[in-house]
DRENFI-458551 format. One line per 2 residues: number of its first residue (from 0); their letters; for each residue x, y, z of C-alpha. Coordinates in steps of 0.2 Angstrom, whole numbers, plus 5000, padded with zeros to 4 digits. Last residue first. Example, Ala and Ser with C-alpha at 12.3 -4.5 7.8 and 13.67 -1.06 7.14 Angstrom:
2
1	sa	5068 4995 5036  5062 4978 5039 $
END
This chain:
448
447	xx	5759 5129 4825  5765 5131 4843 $
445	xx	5783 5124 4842  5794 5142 4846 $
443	xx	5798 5144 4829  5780 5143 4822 $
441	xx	5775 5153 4839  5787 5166 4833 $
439	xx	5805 5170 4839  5809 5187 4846 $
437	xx	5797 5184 4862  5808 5166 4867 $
435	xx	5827 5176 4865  5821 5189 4878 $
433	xx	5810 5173 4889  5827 5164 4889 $
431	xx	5838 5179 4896  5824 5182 4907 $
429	xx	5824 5163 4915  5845 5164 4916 $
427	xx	5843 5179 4926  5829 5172 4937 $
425	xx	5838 5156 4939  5852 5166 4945 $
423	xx	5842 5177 4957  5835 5162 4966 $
421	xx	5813 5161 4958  5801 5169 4973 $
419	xx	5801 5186 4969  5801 5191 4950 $
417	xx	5783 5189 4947  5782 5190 4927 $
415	xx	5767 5196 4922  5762 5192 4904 $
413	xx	5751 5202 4890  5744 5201 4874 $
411	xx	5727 5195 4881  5727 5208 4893 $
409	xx	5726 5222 4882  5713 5230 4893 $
407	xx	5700 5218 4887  5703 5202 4876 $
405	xx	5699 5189 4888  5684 5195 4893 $
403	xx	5680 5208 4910  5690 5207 4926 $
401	xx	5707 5204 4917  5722 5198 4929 $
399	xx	5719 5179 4923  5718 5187 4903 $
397	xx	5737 5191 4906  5745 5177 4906 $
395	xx	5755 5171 4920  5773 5164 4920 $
393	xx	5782 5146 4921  5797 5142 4915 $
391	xx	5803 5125 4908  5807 5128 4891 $
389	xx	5791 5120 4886  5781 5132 4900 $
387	xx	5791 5146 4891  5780 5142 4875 $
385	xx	5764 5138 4883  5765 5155 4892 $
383	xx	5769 5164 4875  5755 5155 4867 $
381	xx	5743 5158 4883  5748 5177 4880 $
379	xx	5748 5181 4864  5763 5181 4852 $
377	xx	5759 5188 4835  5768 5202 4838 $
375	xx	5776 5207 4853  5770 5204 4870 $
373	xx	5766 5218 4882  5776 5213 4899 $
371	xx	5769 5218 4916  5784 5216 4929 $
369	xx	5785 5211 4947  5791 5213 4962 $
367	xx	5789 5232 4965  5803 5245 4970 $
365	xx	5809 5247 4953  5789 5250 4945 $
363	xx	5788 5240 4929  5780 5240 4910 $
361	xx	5787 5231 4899  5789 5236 4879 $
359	xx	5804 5225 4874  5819 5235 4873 $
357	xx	5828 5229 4886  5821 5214 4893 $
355	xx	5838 5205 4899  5844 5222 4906 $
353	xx	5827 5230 4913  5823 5214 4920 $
351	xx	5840 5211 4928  5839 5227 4935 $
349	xx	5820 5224 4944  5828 5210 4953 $
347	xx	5841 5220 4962  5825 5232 4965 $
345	xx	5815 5220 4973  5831 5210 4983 $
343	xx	5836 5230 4991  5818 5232 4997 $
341	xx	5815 5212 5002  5831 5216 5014 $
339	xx	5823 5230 5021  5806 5222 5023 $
337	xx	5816 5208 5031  5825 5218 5044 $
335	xx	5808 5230 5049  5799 5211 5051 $
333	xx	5815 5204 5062  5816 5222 5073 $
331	xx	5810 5215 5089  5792 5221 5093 $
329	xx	5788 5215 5073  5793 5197 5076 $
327	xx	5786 5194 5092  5769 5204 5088 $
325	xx	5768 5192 5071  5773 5177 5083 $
323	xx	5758 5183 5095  5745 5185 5081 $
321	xx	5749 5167 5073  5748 5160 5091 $
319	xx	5732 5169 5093  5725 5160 5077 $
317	xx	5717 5176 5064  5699 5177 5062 $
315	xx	5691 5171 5045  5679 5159 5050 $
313	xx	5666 5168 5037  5654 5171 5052 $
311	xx	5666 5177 5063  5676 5191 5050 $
309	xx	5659 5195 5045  5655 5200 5065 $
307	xx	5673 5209 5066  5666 5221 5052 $
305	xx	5649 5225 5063  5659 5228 5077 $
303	xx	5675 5236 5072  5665 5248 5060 $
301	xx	5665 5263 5070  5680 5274 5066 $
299	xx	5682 5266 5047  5691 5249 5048 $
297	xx	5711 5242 5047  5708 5225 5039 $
295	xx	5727 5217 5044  5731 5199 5039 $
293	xx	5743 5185 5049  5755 5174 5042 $
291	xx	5763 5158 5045  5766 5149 5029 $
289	xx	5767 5163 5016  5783 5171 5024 $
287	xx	5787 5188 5031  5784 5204 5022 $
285	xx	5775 5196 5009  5763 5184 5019 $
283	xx	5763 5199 5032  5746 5208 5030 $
281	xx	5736 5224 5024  5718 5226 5021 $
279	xx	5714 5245 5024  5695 5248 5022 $
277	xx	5692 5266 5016  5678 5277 5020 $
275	xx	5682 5288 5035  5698 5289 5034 $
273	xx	5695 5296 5017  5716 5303 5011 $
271	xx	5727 5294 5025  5714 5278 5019 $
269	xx	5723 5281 5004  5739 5275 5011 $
267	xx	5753 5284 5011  5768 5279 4999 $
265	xx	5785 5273 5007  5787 5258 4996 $
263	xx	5791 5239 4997  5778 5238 5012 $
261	xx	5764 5242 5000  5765 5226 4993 $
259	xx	5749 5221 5004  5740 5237 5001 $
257	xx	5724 5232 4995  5711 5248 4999 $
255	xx	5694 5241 5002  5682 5258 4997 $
253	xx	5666 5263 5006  5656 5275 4993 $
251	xx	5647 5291 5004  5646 5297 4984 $
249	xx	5652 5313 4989  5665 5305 5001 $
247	xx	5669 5293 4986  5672 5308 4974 $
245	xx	5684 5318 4984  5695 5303 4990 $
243	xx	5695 5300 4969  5700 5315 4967 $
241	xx	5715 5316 4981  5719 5300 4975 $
239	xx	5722 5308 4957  5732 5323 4965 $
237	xx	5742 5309 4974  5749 5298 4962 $
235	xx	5742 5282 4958  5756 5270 4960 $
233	xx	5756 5258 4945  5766 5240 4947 $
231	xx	5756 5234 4932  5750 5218 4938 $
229	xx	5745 5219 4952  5744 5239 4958 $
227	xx	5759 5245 4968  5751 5257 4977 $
225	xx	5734 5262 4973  5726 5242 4973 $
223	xx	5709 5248 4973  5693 5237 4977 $
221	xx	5677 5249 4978  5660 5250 4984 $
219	xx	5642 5248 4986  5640 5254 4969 $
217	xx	5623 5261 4963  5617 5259 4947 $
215	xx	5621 5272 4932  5622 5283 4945 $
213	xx	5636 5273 4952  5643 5271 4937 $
211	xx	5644 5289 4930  5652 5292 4947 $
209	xx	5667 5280 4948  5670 5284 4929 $
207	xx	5673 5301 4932  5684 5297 4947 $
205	xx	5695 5289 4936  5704 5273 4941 $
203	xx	5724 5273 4939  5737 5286 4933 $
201	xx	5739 5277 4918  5722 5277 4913 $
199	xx	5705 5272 4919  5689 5265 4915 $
197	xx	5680 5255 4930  5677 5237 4930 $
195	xx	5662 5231 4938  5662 5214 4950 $
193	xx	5642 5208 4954  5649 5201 4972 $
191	xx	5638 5183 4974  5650 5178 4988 $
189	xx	5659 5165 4978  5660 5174 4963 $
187	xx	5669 5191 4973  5683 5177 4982 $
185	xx	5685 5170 4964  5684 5188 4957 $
183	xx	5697 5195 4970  5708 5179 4969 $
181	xx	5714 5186 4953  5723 5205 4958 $
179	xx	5714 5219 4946  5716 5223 4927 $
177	xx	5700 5232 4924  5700 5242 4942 $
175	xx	5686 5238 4952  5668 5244 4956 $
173	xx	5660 5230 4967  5641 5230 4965 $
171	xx	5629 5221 4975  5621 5204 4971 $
169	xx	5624 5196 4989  5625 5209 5001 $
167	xx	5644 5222 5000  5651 5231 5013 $
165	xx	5655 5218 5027  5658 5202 5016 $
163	xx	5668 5212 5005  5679 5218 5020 $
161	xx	5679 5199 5027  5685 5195 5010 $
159	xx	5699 5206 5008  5704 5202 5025 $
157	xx	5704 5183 5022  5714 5185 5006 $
155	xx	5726 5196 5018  5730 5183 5029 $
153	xx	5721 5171 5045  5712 5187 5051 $
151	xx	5713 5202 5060  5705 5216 5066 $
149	xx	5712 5234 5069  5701 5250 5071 $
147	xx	5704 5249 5092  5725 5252 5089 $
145	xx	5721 5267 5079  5729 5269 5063 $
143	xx	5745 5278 5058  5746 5292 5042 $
141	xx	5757 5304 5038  5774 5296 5039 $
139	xx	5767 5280 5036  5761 5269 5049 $
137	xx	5757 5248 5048  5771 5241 5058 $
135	xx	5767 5253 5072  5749 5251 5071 $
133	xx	5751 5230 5072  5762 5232 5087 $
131	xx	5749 5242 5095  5735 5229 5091 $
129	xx	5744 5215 5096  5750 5219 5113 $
127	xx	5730 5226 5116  5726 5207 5108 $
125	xx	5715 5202 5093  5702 5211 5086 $
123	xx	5692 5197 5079  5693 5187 5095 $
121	xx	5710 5176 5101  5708 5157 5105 $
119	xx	5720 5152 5117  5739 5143 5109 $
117	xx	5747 5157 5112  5744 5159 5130 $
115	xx	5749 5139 5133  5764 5144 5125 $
113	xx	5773 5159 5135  5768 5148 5150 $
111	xx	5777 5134 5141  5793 5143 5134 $
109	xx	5791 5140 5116  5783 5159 5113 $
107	xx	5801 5163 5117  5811 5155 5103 $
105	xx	5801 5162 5091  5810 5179 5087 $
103	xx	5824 5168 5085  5817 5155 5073 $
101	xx	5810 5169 5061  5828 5177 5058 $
99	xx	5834 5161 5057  5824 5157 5042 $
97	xx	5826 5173 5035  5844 5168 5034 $
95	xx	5845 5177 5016  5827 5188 5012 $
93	xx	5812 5179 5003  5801 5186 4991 $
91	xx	5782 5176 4989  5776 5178 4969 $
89	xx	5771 5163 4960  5771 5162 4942 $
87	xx	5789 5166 4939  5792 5149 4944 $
85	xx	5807 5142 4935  5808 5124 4936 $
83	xx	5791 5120 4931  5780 5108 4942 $
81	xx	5767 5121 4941  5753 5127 4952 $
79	xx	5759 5132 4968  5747 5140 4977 $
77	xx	5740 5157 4977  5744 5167 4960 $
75	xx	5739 5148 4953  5724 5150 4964 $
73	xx	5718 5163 4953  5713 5154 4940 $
71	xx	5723 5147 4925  5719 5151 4909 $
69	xx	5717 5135 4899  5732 5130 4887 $
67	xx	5737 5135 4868  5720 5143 4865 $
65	xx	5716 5141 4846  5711 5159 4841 $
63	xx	5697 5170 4837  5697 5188 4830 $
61	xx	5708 5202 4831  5696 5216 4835 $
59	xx	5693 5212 4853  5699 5196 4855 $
57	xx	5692 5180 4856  5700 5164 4865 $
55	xx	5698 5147 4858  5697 5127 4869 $
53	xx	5689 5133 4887  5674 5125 4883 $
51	xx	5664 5141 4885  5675 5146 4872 $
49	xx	5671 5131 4860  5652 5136 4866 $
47	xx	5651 5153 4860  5661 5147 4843 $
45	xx	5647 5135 4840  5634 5147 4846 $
43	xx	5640 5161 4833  5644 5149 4817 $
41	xx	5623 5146 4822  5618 5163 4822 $
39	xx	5627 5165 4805  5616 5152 4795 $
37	xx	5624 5138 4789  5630 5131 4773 $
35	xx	5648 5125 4781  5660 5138 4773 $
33	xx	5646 5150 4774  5641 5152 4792 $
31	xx	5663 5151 4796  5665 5167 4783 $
29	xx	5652 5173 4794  5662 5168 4810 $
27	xx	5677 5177 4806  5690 5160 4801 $
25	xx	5698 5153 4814  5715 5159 4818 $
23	xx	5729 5146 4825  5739 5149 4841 $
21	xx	5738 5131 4848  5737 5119 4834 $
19	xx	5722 5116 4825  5726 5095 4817 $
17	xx	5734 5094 4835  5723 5081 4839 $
15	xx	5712 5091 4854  5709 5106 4841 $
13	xx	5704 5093 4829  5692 5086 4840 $
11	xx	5688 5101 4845  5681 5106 4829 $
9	xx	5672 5092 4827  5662 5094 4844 $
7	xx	5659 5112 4839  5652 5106 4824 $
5	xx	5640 5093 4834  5635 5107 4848 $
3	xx	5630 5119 4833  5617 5105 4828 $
1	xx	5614 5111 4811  5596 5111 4802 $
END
């Protein structure tokens, strides 16, 4: 009788030495069952537990492979995460003289009455001057929310999971698009969120599918991203929202709507479609700066209260000093002036992708700040991000966008690149590196 934890011990020992280098096919697992003499139950639990090890990936129809590094979680999306050169791994844009920008709008809050108002504790829906400020900041052409359905909190993370906190008890059921933003299943895993992906196509999420699942077992909501969707820089276009608005007022289904890179587009919101549904998280990490933010969870007509109480209980309200520099900034032109710079930056950036990259198969809105990049053949994604880690760049695989395994969606032979934070030379001089990388193989590239 074989102790299936003993192989897969052997085997990651070889995996660990180099003798299995990164990007090497095992053999199918019957094949496996026969080489060693045992049964194919067992060649199944050892290659279970080397993935639960972290040490092989399998894909869906491909097989299994020696992982070149572990997938990073979300907090590599988060935080840096990487002592490479070239981050193209985190994603925060940055306009010139921002800085001063910032420093200006400040200098008033310094003044000591200014100061010992700002530094009092603010509740979950802030201040009248904040809420107005926030409203205007926030509206669209179509669409502007009421000053009294505004909370806020410490960033957008915080508002996604106050709003989850809010709609969703322990074991309930989040429908979410297959490739959806990382921090989400961290944030969902931590709260006890059951996360279900939902099929859907280029245009986005399909309504169809929202309904077959909720009467396969109630959802008790969704996540959507439907501007600018992370990774794949998808905008859902409207007839498609307005299907989707139709089916979640039928269902009565809440929905979170994620429009943090919103601010790069002109797109209404959802929430312009189902008001009376959708939970608007929104904030100014991107707009602004990472370090001194503020997050926006516009509610349904309502749902301050009970909303605002999750907020409170998770310690997820906003500082009132953070609050009153966000008002400062966006009373006085510095936010408009930043998102406009961050506007012209995205789509500067988005050119240099579409040169360096031309012809490989990448998928990329020109207003967004980032690129989803199908690998060719045989690359994969932890090989590829291995590779361009070696030459001193660093980029996320897909598989830490996938909600489901590894190999779902496609994931696992894509990259995102996150084109904001790396100076636009080094960015150039990064793609030009990854276009001459992806027409090598792993052999070539030093992965076996």
């Amino acid at each position: 009788m074989h102790d299936y934890r003993r192989i897969a011990d052997r085997i990651a020992a070889d995996i660990l030495s180099g003798r299995l280098p990164p990007g090497r096919k095992l053999p199918p697992q019957r094949a496996f069952a026969r080489r060693h003499g045992m049964a194919a139950s067992t060649a199944g639990r050892v290659y279970a537990e080397l993935v639960r090890r972290g040490l092989v990936v399998g894909e869906v129809g491909r097989g299994t492979f020696v992982r070149a590094a572990p997938v990073p979680s979300g907090r590599a999306l988060a935080e840096p995460s990487t002592a490479a050169p070239v981050n193209l791994e985190l994603n925060y844009p940055a306009a010139p003289g921002q800085a001063e920008l910032l420093a200006a709008g400040l200098a008033g809050l310094l003044r000591p009455d200014a100061l010992a108002e700002a530094v009092r504790t603010a509740p979950a829906d802030g201040t009248p001057a904040a809420r107005e400020a926030t409203a205007a900041l926030l509206a669209t052409p179509g669409w502007r929310p009421a000053a009294g359905r505004l909370l806020f909190t410490g960033n957008a993370r915080q508002a996604i999971a106050g709003g989850m906190a809010a709609l969703v008890r322990p074991g309930g059921r989040l429908g979410i698009d297959p490739l959806t933003y990382p921090l989400v299943k961290e944030i969902a895993a931590r709260l006890g969120t059951v996360l279900v992906p939902l099929a859907g196509d280029a245009e986005g999420m399909l309504p169809e599918a929202v309904e077959a699942a909720h009467r396969a077992a109630p959802l008790s909501a969704l996540y959507l991203q439907p501007t600018l969707h992370n990774p794949t820089s998808a905008t859902v276009p409207e007839g498609r929202r307005r299907r989707l608005a139709a089916v979640v007022g039928r269902l009565g289904l809440p929905v979170i709507e994620d429009r943090v890179w919103s601010f790069l587009t002109d797109t209404e919101p959802f929430a312009a479609l189902a008001p009376e549904h959708t939970y608007v998280v929104d904030g100014l990490s991107k707009r602004v700066a990472p370090g001194l933010t503020v997050g926006f969870l516009v509610v349904p007509e309502g749902r301050a209260g009970p909303t605002g109480a999750a907020l409170r209980s998770g310690g997820w309200t906003a500082g009132r000093f953070a609050l009153e520099a966000a008002r400062r900034w966006t009373a006085d032109g510095t936010v408009g002036r930043l998102v406009r710079a961050k506007r012209a930056d995205a789509a500067r950036r988005q050119k240099l992708v579409a040169e360096r990259l031309r012809g490989s198969a990448v998928r990329a809105d020109p207003r967004a700040y980032y690129a989803w990049w199908h690998l060719p053949e045989p690359w994969r994604a932890d090989t590829f991000t291995a590779a361009a880690a070696l030459r001193g760049i660093a980029v996320t695989p897909g598989p830490s966008f996938a909600a489901v395994a590894a190999g779902a969606s496609g994931a696992a032979a894509h990259i995102r690149l996150g084109l904001a934070s790396a100076p636009v030379e080094a960015l150039d001089q990064a793609l030009r590196t990854l276009a001459a990388l992806a027409h090598e193989g792993p052999r070539e590239a030093g992965l076996g």
